[in-house]
C-alpha positions in Angstrom: -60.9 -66.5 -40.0 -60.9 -66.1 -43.9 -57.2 -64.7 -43.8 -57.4 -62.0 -46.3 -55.2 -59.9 -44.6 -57.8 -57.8 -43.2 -57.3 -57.7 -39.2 -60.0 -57.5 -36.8 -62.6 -55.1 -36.1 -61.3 -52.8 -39.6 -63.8 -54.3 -42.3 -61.1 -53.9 -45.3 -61.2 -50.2 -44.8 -58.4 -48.5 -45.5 -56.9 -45.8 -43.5 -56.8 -42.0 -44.1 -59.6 -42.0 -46.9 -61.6 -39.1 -46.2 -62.5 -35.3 -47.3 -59.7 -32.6 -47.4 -59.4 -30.9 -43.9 -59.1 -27.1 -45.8 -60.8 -25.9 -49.0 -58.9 -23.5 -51.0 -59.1 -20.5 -53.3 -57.7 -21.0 -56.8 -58.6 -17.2 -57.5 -56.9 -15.7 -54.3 -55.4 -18.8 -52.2 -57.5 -18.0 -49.4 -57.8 -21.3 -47.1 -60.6 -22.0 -44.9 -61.5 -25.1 -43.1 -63.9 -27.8 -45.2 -67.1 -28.5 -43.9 -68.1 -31.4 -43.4 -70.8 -32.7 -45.9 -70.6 -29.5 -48.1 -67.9 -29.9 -51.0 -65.6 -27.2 -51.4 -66.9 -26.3 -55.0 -70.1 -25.4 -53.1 -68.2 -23.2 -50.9 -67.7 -19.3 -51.9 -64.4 -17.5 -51.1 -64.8 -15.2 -48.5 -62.7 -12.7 -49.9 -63.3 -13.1 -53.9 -66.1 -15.2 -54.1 -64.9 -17.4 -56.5 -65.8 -21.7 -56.0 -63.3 -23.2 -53.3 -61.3 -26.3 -54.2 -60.2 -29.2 -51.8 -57.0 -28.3 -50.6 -53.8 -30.9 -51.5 
């Protein structure tokens, strides 16, 4: 084992990186739910049709 601290099987990964689950409105704060391998900028509000952002 090289014992950097990396356990088996994970790769040095860490945890809980990833996309936003929700995209939001800055215009009108409508939320809808990201999808997945289309970034929120490139999504258009529903309602306003402003550019979403990732939600925080």
């Amino acid at each position: 084992m090289s014992g950097r601290g990396y356990g088996r099987g994970r790769g040095g990964r860490r945890q809980g990186i990833g996309g936003p689950s929700e995209c939001v409105c800055p215009n009108c704060g409508t939320r809808v739910p990201h999808v997945r391998g289309v970034p929120c900028v490139e999504t258009k509000c529903p309602k306003c049709g402003a550019n979403m952002l990732p939600a925080r």
